[in-house]
C-alpha positions as CSV (number, residue, x, y, z in Angstrom):
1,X,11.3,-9.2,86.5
2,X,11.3,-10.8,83.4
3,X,8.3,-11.2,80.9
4,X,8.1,-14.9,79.4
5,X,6.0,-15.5,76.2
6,X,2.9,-17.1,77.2
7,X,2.7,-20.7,75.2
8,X,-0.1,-21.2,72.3
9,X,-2.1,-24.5,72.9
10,X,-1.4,-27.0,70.4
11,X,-5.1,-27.4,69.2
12,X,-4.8,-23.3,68.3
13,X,-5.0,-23.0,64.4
14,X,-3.6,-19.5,63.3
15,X,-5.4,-18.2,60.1
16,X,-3.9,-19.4,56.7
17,X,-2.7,-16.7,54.6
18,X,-4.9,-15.5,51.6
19,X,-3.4,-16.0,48.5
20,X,-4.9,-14.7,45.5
21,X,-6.4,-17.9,43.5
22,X,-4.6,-17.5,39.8
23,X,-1.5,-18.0,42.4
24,X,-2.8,-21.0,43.7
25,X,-4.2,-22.3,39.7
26,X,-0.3,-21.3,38.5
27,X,1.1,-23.6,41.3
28,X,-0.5,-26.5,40.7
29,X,-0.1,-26.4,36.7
30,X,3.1,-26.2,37.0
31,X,4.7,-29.4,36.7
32,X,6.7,-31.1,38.7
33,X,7.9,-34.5,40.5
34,X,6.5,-37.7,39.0
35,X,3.3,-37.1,36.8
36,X,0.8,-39.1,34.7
37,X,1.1,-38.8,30.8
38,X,1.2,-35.0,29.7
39,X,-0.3,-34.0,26.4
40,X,1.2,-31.4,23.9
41,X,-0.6,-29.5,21.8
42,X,1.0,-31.2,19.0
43,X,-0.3,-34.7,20.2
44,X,3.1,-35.8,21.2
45,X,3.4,-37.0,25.2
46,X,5.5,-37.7,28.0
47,X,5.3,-39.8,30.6
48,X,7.8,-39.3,33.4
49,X,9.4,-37.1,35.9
50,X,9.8,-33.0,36.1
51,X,11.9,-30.1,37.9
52,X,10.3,-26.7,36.8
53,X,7.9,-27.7,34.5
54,X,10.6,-29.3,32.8
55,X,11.0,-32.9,31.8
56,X,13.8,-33.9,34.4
57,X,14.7,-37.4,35.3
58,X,13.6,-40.9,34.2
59,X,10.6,-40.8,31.6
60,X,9.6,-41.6,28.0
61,X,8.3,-39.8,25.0
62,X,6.3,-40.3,22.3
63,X,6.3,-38.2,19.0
64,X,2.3,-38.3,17.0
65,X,4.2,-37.2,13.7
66,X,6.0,-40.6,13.4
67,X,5.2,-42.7,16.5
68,X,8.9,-42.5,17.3
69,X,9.7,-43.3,21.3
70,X,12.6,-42.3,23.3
71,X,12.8,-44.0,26.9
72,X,15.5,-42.5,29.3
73,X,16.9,-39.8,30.5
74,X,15.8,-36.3,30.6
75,X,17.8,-33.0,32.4
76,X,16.2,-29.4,31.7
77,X,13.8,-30.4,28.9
78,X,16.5,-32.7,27.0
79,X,17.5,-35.9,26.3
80,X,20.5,-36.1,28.6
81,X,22.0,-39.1,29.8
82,X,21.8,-42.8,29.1
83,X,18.7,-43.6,26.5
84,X,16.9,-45.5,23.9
85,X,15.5,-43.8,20.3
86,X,13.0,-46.3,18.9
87,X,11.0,-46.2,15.6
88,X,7.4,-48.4,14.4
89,X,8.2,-51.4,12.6
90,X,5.4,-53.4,12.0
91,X,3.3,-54.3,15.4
92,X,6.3,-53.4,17.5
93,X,9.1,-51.4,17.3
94,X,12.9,-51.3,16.0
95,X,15.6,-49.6,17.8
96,X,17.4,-47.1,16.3
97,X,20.2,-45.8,19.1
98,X,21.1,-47.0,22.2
99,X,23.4,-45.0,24.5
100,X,24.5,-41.3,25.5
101,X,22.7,-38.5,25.1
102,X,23.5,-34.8,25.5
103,X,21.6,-31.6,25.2
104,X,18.9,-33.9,22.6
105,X,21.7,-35.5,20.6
106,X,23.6,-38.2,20.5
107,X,26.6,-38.2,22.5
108,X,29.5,-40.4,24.4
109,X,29.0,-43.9,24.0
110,X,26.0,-45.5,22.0
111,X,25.2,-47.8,19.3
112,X,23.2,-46.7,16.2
113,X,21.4,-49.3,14.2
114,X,21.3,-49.2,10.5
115,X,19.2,-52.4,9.7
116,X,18.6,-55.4,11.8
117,X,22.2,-56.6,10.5
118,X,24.3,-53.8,10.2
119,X,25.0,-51.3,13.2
120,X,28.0,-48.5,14.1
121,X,28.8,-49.2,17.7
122,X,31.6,-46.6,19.1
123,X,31.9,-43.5,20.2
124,X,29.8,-39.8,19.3
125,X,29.9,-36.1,19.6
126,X,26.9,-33.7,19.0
127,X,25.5,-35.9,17.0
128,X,28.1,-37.3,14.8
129,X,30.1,-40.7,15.0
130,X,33.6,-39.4,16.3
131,X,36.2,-40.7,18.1
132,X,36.4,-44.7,18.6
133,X,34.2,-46.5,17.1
134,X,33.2,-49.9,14.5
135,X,31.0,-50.6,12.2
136,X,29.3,-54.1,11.5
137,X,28.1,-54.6,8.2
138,X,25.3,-57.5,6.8
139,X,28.1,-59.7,5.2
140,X,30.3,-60.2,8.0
141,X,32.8,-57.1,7.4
């Protein structure tokens, strides 16, 4: 003889786990996927994607202190990737560095601009112009 399982009903709800509720409060603060503008205590903000309540992906932050922007890529709470670092000028805004990122500096390929007429485009390393790389000054050179 042989003893079979008897099958549930499908309209049978089984009782949902307690949890206490400062688990439940931790788990929704902390951040992740695609989010709305966050705040920092600083005034600075982010608007963009996390992974463990760290900015991870595509998204764009703005500093208070200087109004600076930087719209790109982010990977464990840095600028990593491909990005743009702009500053205020005027009613808009004048980009400073355009290209590779890594670990918040620049890195790999990017250009850096000086002025509006004289800009390094080439290659960098942790920060610093290394490697390949040309500078274009105002008169021509």
């Amino acid at each position: 003889m042989s003893y079979e399982k008897p099958i549930e009903p499908q309209w049978v709800k089984k009782p949902r786990e307690k949890q206490p509720l400062w688990k439940e409060w931790d788990y929704q603060a902390n951040k992740r996927g695609i989010r709305h503008t966050v705040y920092s205590v600083n005034g600075d903000e982010y608007t963009g994607e996390w992974l463990n309540n760290l900015k991870h992906g595509k998204g764009t932050y703005t500093w208070k202190t200087n109004k600076a922007i930087f719209d790109g890529d982010w990977a464990n709470g840095k600028r990593n990737g491909f990005g743009t670092y702009s500053l205020p000028k005027g009613v808009g805004y004048r980009k400073v560095y355009a290209g590779g990122w890594k670990n918040d500096k620049r890195h790999g390929y990017g250009t850096n601009f000086y002025t509006d007429d004289e800009y390094y485009e080439g290659e960098w390393y942790a920060d610093n112009r290394s490697g390949w790389g040309r500078m274009y000054y105002a008169d021509g050179t």
